[in-house]
NUFI-867165 format. One record per residue: residue in one letter; x negated, y, z negated of N, C-alpha, C, O, CB in turn. Coordinates in steps of 0.05 Angstrom, whole numbers, plus 5000, padded with zeros to 4 digits. Last residue first. Glycine has a CB too. Example, Ala and Ser with C-alpha at 12.3 -4.5 7.8 and 13.67 -1.06 7.14 Angstrom:
// NUFI-867165
S474349554858472749794857474250014843473250234839471849884886/A473648864844475449104844473649344844471549344831477449114819/
This chain:
// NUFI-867165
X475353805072474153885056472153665038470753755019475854025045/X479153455106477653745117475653825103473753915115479253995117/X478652835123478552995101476753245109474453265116477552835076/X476952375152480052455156480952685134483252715127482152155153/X472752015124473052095158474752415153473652635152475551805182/X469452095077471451945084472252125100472452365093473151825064/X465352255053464152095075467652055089467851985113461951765061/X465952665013465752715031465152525067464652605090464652855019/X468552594958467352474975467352484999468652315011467652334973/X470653174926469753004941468652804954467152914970469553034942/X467153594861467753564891467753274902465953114895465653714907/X471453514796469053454817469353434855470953314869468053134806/X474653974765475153784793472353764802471053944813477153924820/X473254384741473554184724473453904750472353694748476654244703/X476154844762473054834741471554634734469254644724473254904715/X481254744770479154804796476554744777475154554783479155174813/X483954714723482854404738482254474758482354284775484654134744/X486455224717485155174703483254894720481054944729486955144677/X489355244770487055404765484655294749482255254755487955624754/X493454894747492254884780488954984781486954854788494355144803/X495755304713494154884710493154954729491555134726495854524713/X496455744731495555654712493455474710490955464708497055594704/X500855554761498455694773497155714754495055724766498555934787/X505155434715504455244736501055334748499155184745507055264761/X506055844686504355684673502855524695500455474697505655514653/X508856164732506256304731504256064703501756094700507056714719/X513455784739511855914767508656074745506356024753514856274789/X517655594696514455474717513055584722510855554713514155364741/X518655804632518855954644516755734668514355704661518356244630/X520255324581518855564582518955604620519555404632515455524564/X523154984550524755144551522455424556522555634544526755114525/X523054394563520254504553520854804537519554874517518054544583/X526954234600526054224569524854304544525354294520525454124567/X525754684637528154634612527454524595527154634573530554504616/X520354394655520454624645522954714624522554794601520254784667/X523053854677520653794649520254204639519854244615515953594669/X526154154714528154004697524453944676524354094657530553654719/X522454284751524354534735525754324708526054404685527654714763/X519853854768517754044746520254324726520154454705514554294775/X523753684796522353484771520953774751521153834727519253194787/X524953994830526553974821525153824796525953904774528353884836/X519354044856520454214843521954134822521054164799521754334857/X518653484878516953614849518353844843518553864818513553714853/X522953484912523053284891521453404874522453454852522252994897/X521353944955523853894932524453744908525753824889525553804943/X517353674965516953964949519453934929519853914905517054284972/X518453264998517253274984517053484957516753414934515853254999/X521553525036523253405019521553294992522653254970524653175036/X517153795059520153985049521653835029522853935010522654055075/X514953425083513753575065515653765050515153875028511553715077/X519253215127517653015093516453195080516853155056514852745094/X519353655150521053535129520753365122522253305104522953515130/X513953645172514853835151516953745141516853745116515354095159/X514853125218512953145184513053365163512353305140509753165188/X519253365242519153065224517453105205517953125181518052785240/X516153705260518553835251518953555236518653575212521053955275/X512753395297511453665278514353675263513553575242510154025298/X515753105329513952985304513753195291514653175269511052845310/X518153565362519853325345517953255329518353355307521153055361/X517053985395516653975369517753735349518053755325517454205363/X519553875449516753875447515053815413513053675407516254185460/X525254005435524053805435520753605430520053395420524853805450/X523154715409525354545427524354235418522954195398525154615467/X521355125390519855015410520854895423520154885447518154915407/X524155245347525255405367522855335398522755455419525255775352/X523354985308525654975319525455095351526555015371527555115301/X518255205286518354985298520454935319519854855341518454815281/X520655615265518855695283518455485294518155515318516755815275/X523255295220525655495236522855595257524155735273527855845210/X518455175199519854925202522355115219523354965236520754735167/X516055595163515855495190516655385212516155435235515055415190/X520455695121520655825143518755775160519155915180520956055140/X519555215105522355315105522355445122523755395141523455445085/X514255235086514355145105518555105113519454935128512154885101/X513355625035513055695064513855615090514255765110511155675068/X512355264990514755444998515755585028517955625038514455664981/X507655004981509754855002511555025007512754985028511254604993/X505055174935504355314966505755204985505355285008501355284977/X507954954891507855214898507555324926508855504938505955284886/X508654314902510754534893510554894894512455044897510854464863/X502154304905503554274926507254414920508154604933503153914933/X500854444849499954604876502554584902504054744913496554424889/X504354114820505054354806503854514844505354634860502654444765/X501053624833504253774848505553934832508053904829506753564855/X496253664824495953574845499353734853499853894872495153224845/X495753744762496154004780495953934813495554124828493654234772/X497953214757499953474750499153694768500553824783499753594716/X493652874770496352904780497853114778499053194797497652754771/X487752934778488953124770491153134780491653304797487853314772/X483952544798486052484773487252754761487552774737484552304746/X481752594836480252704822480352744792479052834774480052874832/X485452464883484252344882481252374856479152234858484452344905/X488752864869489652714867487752504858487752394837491052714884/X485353334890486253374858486953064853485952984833489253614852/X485753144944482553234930483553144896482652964882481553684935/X490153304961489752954961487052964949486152744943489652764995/X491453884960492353714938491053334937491253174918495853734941/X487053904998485954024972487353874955486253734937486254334967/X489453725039487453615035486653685005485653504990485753675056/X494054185048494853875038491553765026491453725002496353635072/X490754535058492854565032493454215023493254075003496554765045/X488654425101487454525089488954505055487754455034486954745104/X493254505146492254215136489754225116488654005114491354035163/X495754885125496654665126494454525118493754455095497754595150/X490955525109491755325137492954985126491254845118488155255161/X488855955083491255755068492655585099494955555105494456025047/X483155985104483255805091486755725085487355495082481455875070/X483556255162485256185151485755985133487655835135486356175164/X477756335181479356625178482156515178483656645192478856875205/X475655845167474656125155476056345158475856525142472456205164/X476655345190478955445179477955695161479355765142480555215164/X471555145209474355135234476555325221478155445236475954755238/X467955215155468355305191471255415205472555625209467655015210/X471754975112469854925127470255145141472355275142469754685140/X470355265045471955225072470555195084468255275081473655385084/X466954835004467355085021468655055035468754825044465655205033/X466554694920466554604955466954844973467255064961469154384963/X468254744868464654744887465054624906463754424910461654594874/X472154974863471454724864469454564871469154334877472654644872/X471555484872470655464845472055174841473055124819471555744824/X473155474922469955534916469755504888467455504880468655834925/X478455424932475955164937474055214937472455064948475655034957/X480055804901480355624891478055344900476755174887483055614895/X478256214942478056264916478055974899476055924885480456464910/X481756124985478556134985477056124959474856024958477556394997/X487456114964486455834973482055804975480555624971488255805011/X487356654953488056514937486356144939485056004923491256564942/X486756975007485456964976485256744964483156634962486757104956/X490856645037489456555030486856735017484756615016489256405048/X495556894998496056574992491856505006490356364993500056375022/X496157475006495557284992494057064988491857054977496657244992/X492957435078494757585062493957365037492257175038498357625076/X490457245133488957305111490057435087488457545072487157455119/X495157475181492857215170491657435143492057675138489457095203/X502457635191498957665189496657475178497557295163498357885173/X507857575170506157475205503157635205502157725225508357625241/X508758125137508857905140507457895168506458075183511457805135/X507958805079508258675112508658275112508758165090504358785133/X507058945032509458795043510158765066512358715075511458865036/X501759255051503359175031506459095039507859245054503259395013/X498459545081499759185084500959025075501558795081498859015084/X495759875075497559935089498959665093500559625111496660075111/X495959904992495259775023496559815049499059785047495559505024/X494160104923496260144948494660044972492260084974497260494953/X492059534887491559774899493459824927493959664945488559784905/X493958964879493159194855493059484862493859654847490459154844/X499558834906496158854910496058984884497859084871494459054939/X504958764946503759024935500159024934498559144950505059044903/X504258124980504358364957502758624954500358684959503558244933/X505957985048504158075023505758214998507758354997501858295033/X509757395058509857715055507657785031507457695008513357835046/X509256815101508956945080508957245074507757365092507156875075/X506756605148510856585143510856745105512856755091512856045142/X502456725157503656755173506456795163508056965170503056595187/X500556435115500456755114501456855131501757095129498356895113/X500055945118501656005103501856345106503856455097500955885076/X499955665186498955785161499955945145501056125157497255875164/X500755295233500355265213498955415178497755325158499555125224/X502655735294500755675275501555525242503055655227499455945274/X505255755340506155605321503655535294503355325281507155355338/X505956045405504555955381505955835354508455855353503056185374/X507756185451508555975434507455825416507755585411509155835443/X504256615475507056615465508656395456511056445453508456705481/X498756655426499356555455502756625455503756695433498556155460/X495756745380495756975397497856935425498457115441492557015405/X493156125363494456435357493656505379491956415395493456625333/X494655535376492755705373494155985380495756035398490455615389/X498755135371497155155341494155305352491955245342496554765325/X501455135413502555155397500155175368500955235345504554955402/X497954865456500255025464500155195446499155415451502754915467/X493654585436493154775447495154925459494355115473491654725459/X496554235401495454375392494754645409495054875401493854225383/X499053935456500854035436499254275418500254505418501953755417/X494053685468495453835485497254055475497154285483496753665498/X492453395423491753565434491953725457490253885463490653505432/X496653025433496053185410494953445409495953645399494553055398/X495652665480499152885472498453135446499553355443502752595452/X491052495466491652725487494052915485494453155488491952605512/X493352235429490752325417490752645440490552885435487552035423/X499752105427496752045434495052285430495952515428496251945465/X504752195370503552255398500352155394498952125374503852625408/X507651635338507051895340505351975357503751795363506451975320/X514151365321511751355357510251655351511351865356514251385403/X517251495280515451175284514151175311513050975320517750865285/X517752065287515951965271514351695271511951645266516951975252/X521052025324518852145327516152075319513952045329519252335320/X525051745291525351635321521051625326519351445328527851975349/X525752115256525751835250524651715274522851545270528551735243/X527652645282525552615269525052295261522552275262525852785247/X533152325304531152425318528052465308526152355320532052645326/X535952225263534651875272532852165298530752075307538251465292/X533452625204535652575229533652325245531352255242536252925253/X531052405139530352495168532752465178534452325167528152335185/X533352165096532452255091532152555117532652795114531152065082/X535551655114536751775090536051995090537952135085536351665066/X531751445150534151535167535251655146536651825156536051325182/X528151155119527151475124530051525123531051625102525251585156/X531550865066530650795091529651115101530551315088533250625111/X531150694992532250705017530250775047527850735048534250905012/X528350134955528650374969530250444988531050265003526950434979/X527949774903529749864923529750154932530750354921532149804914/X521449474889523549724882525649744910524749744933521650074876/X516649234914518649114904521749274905523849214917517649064878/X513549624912513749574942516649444941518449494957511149354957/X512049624853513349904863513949874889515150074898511550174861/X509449184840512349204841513349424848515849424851513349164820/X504449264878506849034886509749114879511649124893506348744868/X503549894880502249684865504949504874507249604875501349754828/X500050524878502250384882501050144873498750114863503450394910/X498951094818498150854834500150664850502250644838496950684816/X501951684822502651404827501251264835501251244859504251354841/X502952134867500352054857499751864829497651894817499052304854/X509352094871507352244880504952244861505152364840508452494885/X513051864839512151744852510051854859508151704853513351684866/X516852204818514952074810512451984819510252014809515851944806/X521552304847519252534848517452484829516252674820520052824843/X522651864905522051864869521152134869519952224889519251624855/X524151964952525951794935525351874912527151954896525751504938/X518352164981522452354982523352174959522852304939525652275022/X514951784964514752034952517252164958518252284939512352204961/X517151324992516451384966516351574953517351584931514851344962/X516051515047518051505035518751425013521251445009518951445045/X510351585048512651825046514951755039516151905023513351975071/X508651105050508651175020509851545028509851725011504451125001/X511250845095512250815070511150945057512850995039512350605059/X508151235128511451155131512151105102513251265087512350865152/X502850925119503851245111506551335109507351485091502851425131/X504250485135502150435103503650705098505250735080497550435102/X504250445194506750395173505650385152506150155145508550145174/X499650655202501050895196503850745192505750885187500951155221/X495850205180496150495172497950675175498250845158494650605180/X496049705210498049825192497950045176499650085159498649675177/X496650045276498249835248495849765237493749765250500349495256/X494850775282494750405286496650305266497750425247491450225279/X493251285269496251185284496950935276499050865266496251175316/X487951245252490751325240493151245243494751155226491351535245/X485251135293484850935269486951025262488650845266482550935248/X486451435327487051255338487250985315488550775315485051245361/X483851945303487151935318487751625311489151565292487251995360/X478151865309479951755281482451765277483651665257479251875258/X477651705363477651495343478851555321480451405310475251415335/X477552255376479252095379480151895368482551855361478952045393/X477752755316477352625340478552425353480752365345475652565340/X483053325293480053055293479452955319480453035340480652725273/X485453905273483353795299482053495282480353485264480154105309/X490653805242487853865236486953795262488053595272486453715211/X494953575235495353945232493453925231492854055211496854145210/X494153075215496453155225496053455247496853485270498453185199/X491153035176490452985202491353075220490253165240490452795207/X494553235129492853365134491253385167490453585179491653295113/X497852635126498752875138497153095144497853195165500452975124/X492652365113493552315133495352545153495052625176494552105125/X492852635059489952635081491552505108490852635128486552375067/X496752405039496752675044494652765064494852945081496452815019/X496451885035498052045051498552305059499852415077499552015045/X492151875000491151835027493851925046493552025069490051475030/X495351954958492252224971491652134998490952275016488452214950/X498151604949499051914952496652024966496652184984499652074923/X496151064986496251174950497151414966496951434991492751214924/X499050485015497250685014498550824987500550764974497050865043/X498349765000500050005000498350255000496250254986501950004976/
């Protein structure tokens, strides 16, 4: 059974330039029915998510994507494009500036803040480098790791976000693994309506954000309901944790293919 982190590294592939081979390792049986299921683990339980798996949890009555996905995203999802379709698709749609762009990044579908200091940018949107990625540069340097390259003038980039939470995961930092992902997932609500509007062309991409949509939902809803109890306030303890276990997160293993960071 695949583990949460590697699903997430997988989705990360997703939204990431790789190569061919490691397309091709991905896709295959039984890896990407390994990834199928442990998404659909993670919509069902909001437990589940970074979860050792293990026989009896394969055991458990689950339900089926189609619960979850339209049988179109469903459809998409069990044939996902060639290595060429991929990269074809990327170069429509996942490079700025074009008229059907579609970039993967959170600052894009995001509105700055104010700031500490007045900005002419202040509450603008559809720009790079706003908030979120401060925020994301910041965090993977005081994980002693670096953005790479490819993603310098958009560390809060998808597949960059996901990789960091499959980092925490894999680094036993469950909580702040989806306290993160509960936070910086908010965005993709309104990507996911930019997707739409590509038409057909966009079916897998629009499949895999709503596993990540439905994903979010389940930690949300889990982290609001352990906060009632708790009877204290999420959003700013949450960033918090997150923060706090950047200090603390050993970097990486870096040998493993399919990992931005």
């Amino acid at each position: 059974m695949m583990e949460s982190d590697e699903m997430l590294a997988v989705l990360s592939a997703c939204f990431a330039p790789v190569e061919r081979d490691e397309w091709a390792q991905l896709t295959a049986q039984p890896v990407w029915a390994g990834f199928l299921d442990a998404a659909r683990r993670a919509l069902q339980d909001d437990d589940a998510l970074g979860e050792p798996a293990s026989p009896i949890s394969r055991a458990r009555m689950r339900c089926p994507l189609q619960d979850f996905l339209s049988a179109g995203e469903v459809k998409a999802l069990f044939a996902p494009p060639t290595y060429d379709e991929k990269r074809a698709f990327a170069a429509r749609h996942f490079t700025g500036g074009l008229p059907d762009s579609a970039v993967p990044v959170e600052s894009l579908y995001a509105t700055w803040s104010n700031g500490a200091l007045p900005s002419p940018f202040s509450r603008c949107a559809g720009m790079y480098q706003g908030d979120s990625a401060r925020y994301m540069k910041d965090l993977v340097e005081r994980m002693g790791m670096d953005v790479p390259p490819q993603f310098a003038a958009c560390p809060d980039h998808l597949a960059l976000e996901l990789d960091l939470a499959a980092v925490l995961l894999r680094s036993g930092a469950r909580d702040a693994a989806r306290q993160f992902l509960a936070e910086r997932l908010v965005w993709l609500t309104a990507y996911r309506m930019r997707l739409l509007t590509l038409g057909a062309d966009a079916g897998f991409y629009i499949g895999l954000v709503d596993v990540l949509v439905g994903i979010r939902t389940q930690l949300a809803s889990g982290a609001d309901a352990v906060e009632a109890r708790a009877g204290r306030g999420a959003g700013a303890e949450a960033e918090t944790e997150v923060e706090a276990k950047a200090g603390v997160v050993a970097a990486p293993n870096t040998n493993r293919s399919h990992a931005c960071i």
